[in-house]
C-alpha positions as CSV (number, residue, x, y, z in Angstrom):
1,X,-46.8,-12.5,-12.5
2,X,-43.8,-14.0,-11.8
3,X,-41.4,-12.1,-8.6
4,X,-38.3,-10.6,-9.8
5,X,-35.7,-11.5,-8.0
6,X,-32.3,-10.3,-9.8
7,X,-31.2,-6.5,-10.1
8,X,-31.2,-7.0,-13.9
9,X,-35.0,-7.7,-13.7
10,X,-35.4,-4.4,-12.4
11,X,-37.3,-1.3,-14.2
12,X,-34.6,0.8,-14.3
13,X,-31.3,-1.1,-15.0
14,X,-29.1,-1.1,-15.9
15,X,-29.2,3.0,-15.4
16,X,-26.8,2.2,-11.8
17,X,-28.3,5.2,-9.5
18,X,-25.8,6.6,-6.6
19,X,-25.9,9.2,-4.2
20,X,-22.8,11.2,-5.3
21,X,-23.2,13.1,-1.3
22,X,-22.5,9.8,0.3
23,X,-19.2,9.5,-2.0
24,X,-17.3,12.5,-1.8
25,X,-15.3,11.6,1.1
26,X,-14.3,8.2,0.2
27,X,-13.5,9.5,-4.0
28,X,-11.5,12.5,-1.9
29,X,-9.4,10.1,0.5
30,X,-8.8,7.8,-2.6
31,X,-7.5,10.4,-5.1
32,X,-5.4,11.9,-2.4
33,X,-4.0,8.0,-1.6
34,X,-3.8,7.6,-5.4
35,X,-1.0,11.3,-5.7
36,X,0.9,10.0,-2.3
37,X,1.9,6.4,-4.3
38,X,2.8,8.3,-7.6
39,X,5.0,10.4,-5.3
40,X,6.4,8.0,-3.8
41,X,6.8,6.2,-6.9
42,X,8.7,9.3,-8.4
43,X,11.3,9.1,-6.0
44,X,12.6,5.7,-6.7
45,X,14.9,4.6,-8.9
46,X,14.4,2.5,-11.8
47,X,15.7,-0.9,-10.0
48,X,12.9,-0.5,-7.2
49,X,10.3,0.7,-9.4
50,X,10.3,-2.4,-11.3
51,X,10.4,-4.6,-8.5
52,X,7.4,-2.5,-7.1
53,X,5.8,-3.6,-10.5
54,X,6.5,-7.1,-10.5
55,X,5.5,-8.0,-7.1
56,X,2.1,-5.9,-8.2
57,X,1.0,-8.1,-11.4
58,X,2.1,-10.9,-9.7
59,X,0.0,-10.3,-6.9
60,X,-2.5,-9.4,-8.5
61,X,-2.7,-12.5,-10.8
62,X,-2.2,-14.9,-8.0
63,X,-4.9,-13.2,-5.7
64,X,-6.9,-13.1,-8.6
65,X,-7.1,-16.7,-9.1
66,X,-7.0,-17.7,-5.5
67,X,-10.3,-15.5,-5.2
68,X,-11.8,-18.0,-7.7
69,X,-10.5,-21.1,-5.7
70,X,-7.4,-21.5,-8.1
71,X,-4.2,-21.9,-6.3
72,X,-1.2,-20.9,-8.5
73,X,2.8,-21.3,-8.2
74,X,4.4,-17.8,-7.3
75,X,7.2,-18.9,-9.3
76,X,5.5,-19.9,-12.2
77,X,3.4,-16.7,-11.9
78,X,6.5,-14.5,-11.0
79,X,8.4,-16.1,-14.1
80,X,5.9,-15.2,-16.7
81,X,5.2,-11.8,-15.5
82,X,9.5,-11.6,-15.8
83,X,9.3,-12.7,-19.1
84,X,6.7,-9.4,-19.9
85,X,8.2,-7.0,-17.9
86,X,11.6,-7.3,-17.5
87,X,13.8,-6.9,-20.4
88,X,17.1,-8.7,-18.8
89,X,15.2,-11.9,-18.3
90,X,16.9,-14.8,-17.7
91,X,15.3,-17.5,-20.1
92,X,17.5,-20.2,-18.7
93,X,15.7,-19.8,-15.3
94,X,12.1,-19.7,-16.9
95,X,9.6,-21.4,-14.7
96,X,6.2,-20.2,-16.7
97,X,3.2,-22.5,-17.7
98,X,1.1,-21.3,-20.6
99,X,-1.4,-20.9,-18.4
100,X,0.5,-18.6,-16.3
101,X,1.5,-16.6,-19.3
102,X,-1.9,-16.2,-20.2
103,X,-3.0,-14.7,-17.4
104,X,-0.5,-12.2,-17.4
105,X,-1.3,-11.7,-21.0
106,X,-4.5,-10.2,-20.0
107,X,-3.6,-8.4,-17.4
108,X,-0.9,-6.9,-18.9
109,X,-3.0,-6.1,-21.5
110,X,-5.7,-4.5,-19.3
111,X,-3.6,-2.5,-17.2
112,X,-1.3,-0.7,-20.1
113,X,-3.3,-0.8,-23.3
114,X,-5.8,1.9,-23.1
115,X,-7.6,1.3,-26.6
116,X,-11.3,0.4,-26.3
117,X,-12.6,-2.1,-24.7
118,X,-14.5,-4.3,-27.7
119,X,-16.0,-7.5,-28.0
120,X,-13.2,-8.6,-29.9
121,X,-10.4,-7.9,-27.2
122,X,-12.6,-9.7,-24.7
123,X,-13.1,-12.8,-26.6
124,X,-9.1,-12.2,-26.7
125,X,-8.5,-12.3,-22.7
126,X,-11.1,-15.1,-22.4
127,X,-8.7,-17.0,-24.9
128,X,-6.0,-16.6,-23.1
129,X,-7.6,-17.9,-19.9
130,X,-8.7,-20.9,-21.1
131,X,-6.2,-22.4,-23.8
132,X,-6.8,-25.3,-24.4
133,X,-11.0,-24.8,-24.2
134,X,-11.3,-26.4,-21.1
135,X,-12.0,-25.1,-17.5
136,X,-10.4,-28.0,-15.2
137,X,-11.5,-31.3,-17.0
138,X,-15.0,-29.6,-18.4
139,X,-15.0,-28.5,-21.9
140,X,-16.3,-25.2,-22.2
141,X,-17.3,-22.4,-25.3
142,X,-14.1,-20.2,-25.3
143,X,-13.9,-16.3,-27.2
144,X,-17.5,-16.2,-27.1
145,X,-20.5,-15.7,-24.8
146,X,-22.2,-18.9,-23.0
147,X,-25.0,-20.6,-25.0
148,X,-27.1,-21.7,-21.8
149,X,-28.3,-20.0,-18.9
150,X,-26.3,-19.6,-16.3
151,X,-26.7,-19.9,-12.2
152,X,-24.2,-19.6,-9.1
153,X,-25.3,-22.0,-6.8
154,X,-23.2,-23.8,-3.4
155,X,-24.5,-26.8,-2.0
156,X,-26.4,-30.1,-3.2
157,X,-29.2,-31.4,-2.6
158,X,-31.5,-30.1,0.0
159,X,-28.7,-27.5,1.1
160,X,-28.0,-26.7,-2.4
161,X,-28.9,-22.6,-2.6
162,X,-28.7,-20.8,-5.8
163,X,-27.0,-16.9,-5.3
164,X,-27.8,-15.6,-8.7
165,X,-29.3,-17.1,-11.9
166,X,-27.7,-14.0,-14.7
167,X,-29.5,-12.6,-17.6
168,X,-30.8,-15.1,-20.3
169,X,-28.4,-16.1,-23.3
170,X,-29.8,-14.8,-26.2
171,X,-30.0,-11.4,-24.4
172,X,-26.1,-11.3,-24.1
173,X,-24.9,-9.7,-27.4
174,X,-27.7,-6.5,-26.5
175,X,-26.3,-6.9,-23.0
176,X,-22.6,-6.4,-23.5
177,X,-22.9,-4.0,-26.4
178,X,-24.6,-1.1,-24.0
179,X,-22.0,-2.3,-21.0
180,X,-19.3,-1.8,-23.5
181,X,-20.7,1.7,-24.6
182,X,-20.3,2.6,-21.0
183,X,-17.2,1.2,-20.5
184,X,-15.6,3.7,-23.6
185,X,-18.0,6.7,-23.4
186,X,-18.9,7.4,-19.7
187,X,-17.9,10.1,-17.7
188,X,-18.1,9.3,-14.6
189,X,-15.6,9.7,-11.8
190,X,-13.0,7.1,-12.5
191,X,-13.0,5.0,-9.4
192,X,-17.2,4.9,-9.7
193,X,-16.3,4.0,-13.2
194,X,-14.2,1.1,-11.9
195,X,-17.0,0.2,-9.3
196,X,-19.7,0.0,-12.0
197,X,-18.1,-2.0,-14.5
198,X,-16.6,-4.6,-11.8
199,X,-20.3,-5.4,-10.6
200,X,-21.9,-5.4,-13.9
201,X,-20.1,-7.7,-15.7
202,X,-20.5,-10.0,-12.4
203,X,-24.8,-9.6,-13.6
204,X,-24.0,-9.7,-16.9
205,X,-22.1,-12.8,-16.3
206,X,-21.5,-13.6,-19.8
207,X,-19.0,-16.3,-20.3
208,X,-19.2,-20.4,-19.2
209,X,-16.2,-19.5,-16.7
210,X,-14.1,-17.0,-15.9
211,X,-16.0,-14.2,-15.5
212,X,-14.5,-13.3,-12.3
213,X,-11.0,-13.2,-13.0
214,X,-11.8,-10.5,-16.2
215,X,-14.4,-8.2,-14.1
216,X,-11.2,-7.6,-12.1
217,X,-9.1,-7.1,-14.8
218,X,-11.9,-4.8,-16.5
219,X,-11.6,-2.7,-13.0
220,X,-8.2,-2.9,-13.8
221,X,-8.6,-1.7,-17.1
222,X,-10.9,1.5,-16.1
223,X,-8.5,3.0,-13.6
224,X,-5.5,2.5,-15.5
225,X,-7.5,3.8,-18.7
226,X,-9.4,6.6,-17.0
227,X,-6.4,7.5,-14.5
228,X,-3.9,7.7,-17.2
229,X,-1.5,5.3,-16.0
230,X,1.0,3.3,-17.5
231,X,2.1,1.6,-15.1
232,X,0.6,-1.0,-12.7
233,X,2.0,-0.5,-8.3
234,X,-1.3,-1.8,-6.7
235,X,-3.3,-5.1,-6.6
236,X,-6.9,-4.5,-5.8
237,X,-7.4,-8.3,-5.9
238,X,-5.3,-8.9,-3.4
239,X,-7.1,-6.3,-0.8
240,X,-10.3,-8.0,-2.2
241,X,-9.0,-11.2,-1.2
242,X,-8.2,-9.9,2.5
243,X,-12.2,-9.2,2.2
244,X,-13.2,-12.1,0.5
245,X,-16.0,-12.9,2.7
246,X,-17.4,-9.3,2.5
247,X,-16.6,-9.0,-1.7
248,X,-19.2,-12.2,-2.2
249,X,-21.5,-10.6,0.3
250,X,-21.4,-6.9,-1.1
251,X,-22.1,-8.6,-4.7
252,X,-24.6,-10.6,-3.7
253,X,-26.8,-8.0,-2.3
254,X,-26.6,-5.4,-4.7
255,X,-27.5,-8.2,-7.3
256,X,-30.9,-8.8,-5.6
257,X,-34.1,-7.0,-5.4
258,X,-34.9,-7.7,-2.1
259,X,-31.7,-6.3,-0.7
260,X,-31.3,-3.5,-3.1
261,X,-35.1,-2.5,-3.8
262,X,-34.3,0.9,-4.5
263,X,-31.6,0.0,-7.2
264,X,-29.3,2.2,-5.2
265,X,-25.5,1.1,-5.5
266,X,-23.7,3.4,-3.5
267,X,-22.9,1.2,-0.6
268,X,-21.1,-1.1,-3.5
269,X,-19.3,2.1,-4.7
270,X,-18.0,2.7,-1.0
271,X,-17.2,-1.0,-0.8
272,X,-15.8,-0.9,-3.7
273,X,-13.5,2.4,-3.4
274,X,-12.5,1.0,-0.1
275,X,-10.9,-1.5,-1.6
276,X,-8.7,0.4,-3.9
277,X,-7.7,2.6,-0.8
278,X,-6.7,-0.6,0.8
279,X,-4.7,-1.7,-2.2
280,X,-2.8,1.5,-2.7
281,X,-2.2,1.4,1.5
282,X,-0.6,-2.4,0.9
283,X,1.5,-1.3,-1.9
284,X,2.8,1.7,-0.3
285,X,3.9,-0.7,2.8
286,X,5.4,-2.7,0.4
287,X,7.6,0.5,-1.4
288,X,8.6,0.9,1.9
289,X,9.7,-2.8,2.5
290,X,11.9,-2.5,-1.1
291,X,13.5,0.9,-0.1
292,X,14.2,-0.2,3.6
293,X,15.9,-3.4,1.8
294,X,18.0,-1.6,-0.5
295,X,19.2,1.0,2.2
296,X,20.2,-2.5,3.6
297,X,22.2,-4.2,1.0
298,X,24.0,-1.2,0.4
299,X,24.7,-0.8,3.6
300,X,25.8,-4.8,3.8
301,X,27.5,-4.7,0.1
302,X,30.8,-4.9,1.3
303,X,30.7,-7.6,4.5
304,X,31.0,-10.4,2.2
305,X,28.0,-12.2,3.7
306,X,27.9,-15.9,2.3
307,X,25.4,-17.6,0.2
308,X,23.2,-18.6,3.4
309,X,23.4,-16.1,5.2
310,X,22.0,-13.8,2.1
311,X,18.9,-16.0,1.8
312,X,18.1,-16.1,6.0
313,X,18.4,-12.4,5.7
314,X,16.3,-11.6,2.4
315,X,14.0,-13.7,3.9
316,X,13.7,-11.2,7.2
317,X,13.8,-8.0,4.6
318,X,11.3,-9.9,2.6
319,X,8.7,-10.3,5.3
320,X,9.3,-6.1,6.6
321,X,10.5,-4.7,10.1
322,X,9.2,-6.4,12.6
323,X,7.0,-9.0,10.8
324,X,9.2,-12.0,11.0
325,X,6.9,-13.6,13.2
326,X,8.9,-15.0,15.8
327,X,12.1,-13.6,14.9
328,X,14.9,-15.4,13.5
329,X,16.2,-18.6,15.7
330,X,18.4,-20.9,15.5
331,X,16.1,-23.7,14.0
332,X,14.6,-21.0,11.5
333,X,17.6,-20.7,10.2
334,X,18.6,-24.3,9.7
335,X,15.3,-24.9,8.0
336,X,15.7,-22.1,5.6
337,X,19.3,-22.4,4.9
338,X,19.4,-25.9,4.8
339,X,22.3,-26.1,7.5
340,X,23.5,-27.4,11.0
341,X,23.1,-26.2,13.8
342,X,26.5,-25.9,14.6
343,X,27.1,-24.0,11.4
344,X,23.7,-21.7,11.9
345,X,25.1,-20.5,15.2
346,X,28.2,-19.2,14.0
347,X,26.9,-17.9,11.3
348,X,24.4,-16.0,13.3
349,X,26.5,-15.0,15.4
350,X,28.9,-13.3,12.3
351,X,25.7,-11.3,11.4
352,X,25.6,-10.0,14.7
353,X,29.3,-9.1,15.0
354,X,28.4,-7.2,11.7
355,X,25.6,-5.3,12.8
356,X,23.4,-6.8,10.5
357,X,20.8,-8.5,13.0
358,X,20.3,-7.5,17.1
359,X,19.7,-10.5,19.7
360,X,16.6,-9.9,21.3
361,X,14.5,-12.5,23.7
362,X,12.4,-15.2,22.1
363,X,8.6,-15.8,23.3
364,X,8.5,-16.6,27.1
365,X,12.9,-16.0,27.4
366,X,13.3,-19.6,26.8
367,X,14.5,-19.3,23.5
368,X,17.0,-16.6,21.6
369,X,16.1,-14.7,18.4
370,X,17.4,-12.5,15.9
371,X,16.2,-9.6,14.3
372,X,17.4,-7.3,11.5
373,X,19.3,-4.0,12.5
374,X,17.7,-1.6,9.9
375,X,19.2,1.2,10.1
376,X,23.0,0.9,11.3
């Protein structure tokens, strides 16, 4: 008899067992991290809120793809997700690819259209990952599920080693219709929801590519679906991708027998969870960056800083007290204002005069730097 290998071989998938005990704290801390950002959110005025929002998709989107190896312009990325979101967009100024547009397309879709999840608005998002029907140069089946077998495998030749080989082809349409019945009719605890549906698409692995990038945006989909939000302020890709070595390793042992004989997936659940708490913790850092930079400019409305010294500042509120690595010197800002250093002195020194940055001492006192005086 031939050794089953992959959880999908298993007796009892795909009934996913947990220990519900071993979950309560971490579905506790999660929820309660969940109210503090819509909280926060709720004291904000529209301006920040949809800043919030658009840094959000457009992380997610970028560290979506990077997970995957894809490295994408922020601009490009940050331009299509303007185009969706932001009704005073300035078309003149567009930067968006169509590829870019499609992935926002599907996230967009998956994080504010709560209608069922169906076959037919899958085949959809695929589309809109992949265009023109090819992934890189390789021509690939697009809207529908792979015709051949499927394996993930690093390496060639003798170090070639194959991580997964997913359920055959023609099981795929039996496959995805009882995923899909669990995606709209279960139950279960929303971020468990999420946890479920991220890994079994992954073992499900239905498409030629992408199948990655829309198990995300299915997680996506549950929380914002089972949550009730209609809005998107966190990135779990982008806390996933601060743990990428531990997201490939987490999948890859709850998707084999020998690691997970007792078809147990709470320690994927906690893993899981953990990274929503991580992405919630990021975005409610970064609320604080947008409101600390607000209090700033409208603190600095009236000093009638000029064009460069706007951009060597933003670029200090951008990066969040105290993590301008470095602080600002005088050669930082040259090289981001495009200057002299002549010109960068005394306009450094004018920022100082106007309480706007504090001169502090620069690694080992050889060297002078600048940081920003939050709170005047």
């Amino acid at each position: 008899m031939k050794e089953k290998k992959w959880i999908w071989e298993h007796n009892d998938y795909p009934n996913f067992k947990y220990d519900t005990s071993k979950l309560d704290t971490a579905l506790s801390q999660v929820s309660r991290s969940t109210g503090i950002l819509e909280g926060t959110i709720s004291t904000l005025n529209s301006s920040n809120t949809t800043s919030i929002q658009l840094d959000a998709v457009t992380n997610e989107i970028l560290a979506s793809s990077e997970i995957e190896g894809e490295i994408l312009n922020r601009d490009s990325v940050r331009s299509s997700v303007h185009k969706k979101l932001d009704e005073s967009f300035d078309y003149s100024n567009d930067r968006s690819t169509h590829h870019t547009d499609g992935l926002v397309d599907v996230l967009i879709d998956s994080s504010f259209n709560h209608e069922s999840l169906t076959e037919e608005r899958l085949h959809g998002w695929h589309n809109a990952l992949f265009p023109t029907g090819y992934s890189g140069m390789t021509k690939i089946d697009v809207a529908t599920y792979r015709s051949e077998e499927m394996s993930v495998v690093s390496g060639r030749g003798m170090k070639e080693k194959t991580h997964y080989i997913a359920p055959p082809h023609d099981t795929l349409t039996d496959e995805m219709h009882t995923f899909l019945e669990y995606i709209n009719h279960s139950e279960d605890n929303p971020y468990v929801k999420s946890a479920i549906a991220h890994l079994w698409f992954v073992i499900i692995h239905p498409y030629d590519d992408g199948n990655g990038r829309l198990t995300r945006a299915i997680a996506n989909y549950v929380l914002s679906k089972e949550l009730g939000l209609n809005h998107k302020y966190f990135s779990i890709s982008l806390a996933v991708m601060k743990d990428k070595k531990n997201y490939y390793s987490s999948l890859e042992k709850a998707n084999k027998i020998i690691d997970n004989k007792d078809f147990d997936f709470t320690a994927w659940i906690l893993w899981h969870t953990s990274m929503i708490n991580s992405a919630i913790n990021i975005s409610l850092e970064n609320i604080q960056t947008v409101v600390n930079k607000t209090k700033f400019w409208d603190r600095a409305r009236d000093l009638n800083l000029n064009e460069k010294q706007t951009k060597a500042i933003n670029k200090l509120l951008d990066a969040g007290e105290g993590k301008f690595e470095g602080g600002l010197t005088n050669k930082k800002y040259r090289a981001i204002a495009d200057t002299t250093q002549l010109t960068a002195s005394r306009h450094i020194k004018e920022l100082v005069d106007k309480g706007l940055l504090r001169e502090v001492k620069g690694h080992g006192g050889r060297s002078t730097c600048y940081n920003i005086v939050w709170n005047g």
